[in-house]
C-alpha positions as CSV (number, residue, x, y, z in Angstrom):
1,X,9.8,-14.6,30.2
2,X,10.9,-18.1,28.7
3,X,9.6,-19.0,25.1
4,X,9.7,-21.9,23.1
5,X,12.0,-22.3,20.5
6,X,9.7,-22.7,17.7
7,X,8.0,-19.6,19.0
8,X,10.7,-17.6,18.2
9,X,11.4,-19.1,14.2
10,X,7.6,-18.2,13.1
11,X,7.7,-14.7,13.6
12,X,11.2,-14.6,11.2
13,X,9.9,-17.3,8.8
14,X,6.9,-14.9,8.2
15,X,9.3,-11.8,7.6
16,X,11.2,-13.6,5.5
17,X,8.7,-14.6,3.3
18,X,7.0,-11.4,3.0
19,X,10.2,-9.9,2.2
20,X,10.7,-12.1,-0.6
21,X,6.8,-11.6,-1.5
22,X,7.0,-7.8,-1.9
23,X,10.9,-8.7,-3.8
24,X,9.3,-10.8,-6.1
25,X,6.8,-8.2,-7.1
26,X,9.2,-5.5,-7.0
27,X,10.9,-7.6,-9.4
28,X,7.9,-8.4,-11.7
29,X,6.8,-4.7,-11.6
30,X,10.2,-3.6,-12.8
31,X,10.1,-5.9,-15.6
32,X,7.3,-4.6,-17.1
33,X,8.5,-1.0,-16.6
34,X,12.0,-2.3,-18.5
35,X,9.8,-3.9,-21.2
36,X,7.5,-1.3,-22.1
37,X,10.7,1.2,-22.1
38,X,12.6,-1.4,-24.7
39,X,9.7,-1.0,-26.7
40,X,9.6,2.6,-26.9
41,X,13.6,2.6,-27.3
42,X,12.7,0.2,-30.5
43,X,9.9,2.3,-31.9
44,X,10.3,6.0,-30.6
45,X,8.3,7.3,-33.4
46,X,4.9,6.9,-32.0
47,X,5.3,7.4,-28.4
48,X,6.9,10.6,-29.4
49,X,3.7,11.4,-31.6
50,X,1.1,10.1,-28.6
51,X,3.1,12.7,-26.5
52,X,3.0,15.8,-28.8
53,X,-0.8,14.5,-29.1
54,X,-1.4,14.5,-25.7
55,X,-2.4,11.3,-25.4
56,X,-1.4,7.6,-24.7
């Protein structure tokens, strides 16, 4: 079966850009995880506390 040869960029233009959608919030997700774990590194007193406390 002959296709086009447009047909046959679309399908990979959309992979490619929902591969770099779900890298780009991979990337945003892990920077908040790094951020709130610098801030616990800075001030371990109360997360330490909140967690003997049992809560947040």
């Amino acid at each position: 079966m002959a296709t086009r040869a447009g047909a046959a960029a679309a399908p990979s233009r959309r992979v490619r850009s929902a591969g770099a959608t779900v890298a780009l919030l991979s990337a945003a997700a892990f920077a908040v995880i790094t951020a709130a774990n610098l801030s616990t590194a800075l001030h371990p007193a109360p997360a330490l506390l909140g967690f003997f406390q049992g809560g947040a």
